[in-house]
C-alpha positions, 0 to 999 in steps of 0.5 A: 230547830224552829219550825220557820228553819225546818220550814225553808230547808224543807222548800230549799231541799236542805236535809234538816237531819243525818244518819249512820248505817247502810241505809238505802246502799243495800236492800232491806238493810236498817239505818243504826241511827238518825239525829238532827243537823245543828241549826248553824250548819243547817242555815249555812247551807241554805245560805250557802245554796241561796248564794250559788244560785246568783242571788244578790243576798248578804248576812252580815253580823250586827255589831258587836251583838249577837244578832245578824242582818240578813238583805236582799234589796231593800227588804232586811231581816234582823235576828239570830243567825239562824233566824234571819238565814231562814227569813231570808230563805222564805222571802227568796222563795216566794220572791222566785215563786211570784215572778218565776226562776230559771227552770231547774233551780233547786230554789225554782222547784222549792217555789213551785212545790209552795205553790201548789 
C-alpha cells in the first residue's frame, strides 16, 4: 500500500489493516495475528464513506484502460483506482478543512486533526 493511500485513510479514520484473535474483547488477551487490507478494499471504503457524507464526488473508469477519473467539481484526478480514490480523499479533506464541515463528520474531524 502507498504512503498518499495510508495517508487519507488515516485522515478519514479507514482502518488500513485487520487482525484475528480476542484482542481487546478480554483483558490481557494477545491478537493471533494482523495483516494489512488490500488497497482495493481499502480505497472502496474511503470512497464508500467520502460518498455518504454528500459529497458530490464521481470515480469513473477511463475507457478501456486501466486507469480511473476521479472528479469532484472541476478538480479531476486520473491514475490507478487506488490512486485517484486516495487524491480525491485528501483534496476532500483539505477542501472541508479550508472552509469548515458539518461538525461531526468523520471527514470534519480528519480536517481539523490535518490541521493542527
Amino acid at each position: 500500500m502507498n504512503e498518499l493511500l495510508l495517508s487519507a485513510a488515516k485522515q478519514l479514520g479507514v482502518a488500513t489493516d485487520v487482525s484475528a484473535g480476542p484482542g481487546a474483547g478480554f483483558a490481557g488477551a494477545p491478537v493471533w495475528a494482523r495483516w494489512p487490507r488490500h488497497p482495493l478494499e481499502v480505497a472502496q471504503e474511503m470512497l464508500n464513506q467520502i460518498a455518504a457524507s454528500g459529497e458530490d464526488v464521481h470515480v469513473r473508469p477511463l475507457g478501456a484502460t486501466p486507469l480511473w477519473r476521479a472528479r469532484r467539481g472541476s478538480w479531476t484526478y486520473i491514475g490507478r483506482f487506488e490512486d485517484a480514490v486516495a487524491h480525491l480523499a485528501i483534496h476532500v479533506v483539505e477542501g472541508r478543512c479550508r472552509r469548515g464541515s458539518p461538525p461531526g463528520t468523520s471527514i470534519d474531524r480528519a480536517a481539523r486533526a490535518t490541521a493542527r
